[in-house]
C-alpha positions as CSV (number, residue, x, y, z in Angstrom):
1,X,7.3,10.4,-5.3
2,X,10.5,8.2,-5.5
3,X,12.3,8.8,-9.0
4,X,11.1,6.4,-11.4
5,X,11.6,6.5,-15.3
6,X,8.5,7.1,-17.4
7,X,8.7,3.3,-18.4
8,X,9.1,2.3,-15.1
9,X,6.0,3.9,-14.3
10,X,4.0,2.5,-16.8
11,X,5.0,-0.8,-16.2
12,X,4.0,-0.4,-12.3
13,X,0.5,0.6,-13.5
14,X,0.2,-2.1,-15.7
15,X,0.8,-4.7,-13.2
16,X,-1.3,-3.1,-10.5
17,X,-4.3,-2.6,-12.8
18,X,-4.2,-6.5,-13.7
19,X,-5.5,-6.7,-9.9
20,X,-7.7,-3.5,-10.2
21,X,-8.5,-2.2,-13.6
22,X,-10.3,0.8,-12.6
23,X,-6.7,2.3,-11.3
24,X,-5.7,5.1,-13.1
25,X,-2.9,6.5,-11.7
26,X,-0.1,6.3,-9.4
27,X,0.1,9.2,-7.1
28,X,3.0,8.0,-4.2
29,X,5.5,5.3,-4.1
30,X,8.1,4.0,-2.1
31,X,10.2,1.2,-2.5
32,X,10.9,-0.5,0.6
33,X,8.2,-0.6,3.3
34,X,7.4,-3.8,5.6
35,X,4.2,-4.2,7.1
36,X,3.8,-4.8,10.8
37,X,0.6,-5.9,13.2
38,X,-0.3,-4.4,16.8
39,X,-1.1,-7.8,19.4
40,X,-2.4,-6.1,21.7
41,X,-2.3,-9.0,23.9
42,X,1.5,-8.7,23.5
43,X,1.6,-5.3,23.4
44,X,3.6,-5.4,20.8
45,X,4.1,-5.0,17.3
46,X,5.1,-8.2,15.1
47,X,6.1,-8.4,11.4
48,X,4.2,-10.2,9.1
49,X,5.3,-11.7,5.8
50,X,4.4,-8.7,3.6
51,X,7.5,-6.4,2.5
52,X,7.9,-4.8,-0.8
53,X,6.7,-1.5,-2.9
54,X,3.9,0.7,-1.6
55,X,2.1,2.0,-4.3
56,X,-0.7,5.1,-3.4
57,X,-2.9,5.1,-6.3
58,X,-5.9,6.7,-7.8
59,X,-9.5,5.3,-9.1
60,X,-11.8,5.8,-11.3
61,X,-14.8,4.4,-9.2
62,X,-15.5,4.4,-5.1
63,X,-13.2,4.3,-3.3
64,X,-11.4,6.6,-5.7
65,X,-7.7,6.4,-3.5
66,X,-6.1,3.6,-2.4
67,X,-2.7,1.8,-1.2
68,X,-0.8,-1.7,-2.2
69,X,2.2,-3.1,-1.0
70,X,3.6,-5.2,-3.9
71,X,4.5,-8.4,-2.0
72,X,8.3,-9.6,-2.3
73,X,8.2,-12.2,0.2
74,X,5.3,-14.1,-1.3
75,X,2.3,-13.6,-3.8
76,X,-0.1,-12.0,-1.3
77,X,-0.1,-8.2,-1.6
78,X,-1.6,-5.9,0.4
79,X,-4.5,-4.3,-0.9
80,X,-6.1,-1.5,1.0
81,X,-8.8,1.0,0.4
82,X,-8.9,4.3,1.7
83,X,-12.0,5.2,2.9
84,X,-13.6,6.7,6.3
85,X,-12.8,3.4,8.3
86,X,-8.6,4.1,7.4
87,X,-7.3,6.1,10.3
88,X,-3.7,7.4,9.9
89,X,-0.8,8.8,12.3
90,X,2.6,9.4,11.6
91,X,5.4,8.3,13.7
92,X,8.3,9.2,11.5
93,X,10.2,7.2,10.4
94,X,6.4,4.9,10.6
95,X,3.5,5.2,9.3
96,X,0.8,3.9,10.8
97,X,-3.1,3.0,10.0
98,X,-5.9,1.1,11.5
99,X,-9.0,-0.2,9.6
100,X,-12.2,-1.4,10.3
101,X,-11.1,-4.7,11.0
């Protein structure tokens, strides 16, 4: 997990829990990510307007694990549960995921 002070912390999991209460813990974070789609039609992979913190976080109810990216470009996060639709591979430096939809 990135360095970040005690306060810091808490404050993070204050904000996120205003969106989610049953958070309960921050387990990952990085501070810069941007969030690109795949058009397949394209074939190719376009950035959207969503770039900011990724927070990986924990739950108290289903799904107990789950990922945010705190939006700096505008006020629509990304809010994403993990569950058995997430698929994951990592191409570093990506990191990439596919969902249901």
């Amino acid at each position: 997990m990135e360095s970040l002070s005690r306060a810091g912390q808490e404050m993070s999991l204050a904000v996120l829990k205003r969106h989610d209460p049953y958070i309960t813990s921050i387990a990952d974070l990085t501070g810069q990510v941007a969030l690109y789609t795949f058009c397949p039609k394209a074939n190719q992979w376009e950035k959207t307007d969503i770039e900011g913190t990724l927070f990986v976080y924990r739950r108290s109810a289903s799904p107990y694990h789950g990922f945010t990216i705190v939006n700096r470009l505008n006020m629509h996060n990304l809010v994403e549960p993990v569950n058995k639709d997430l698929e994951f591979q990592l191409h570093e430096p990506f990191l990439l995921y596919r969902n249901a939809s």
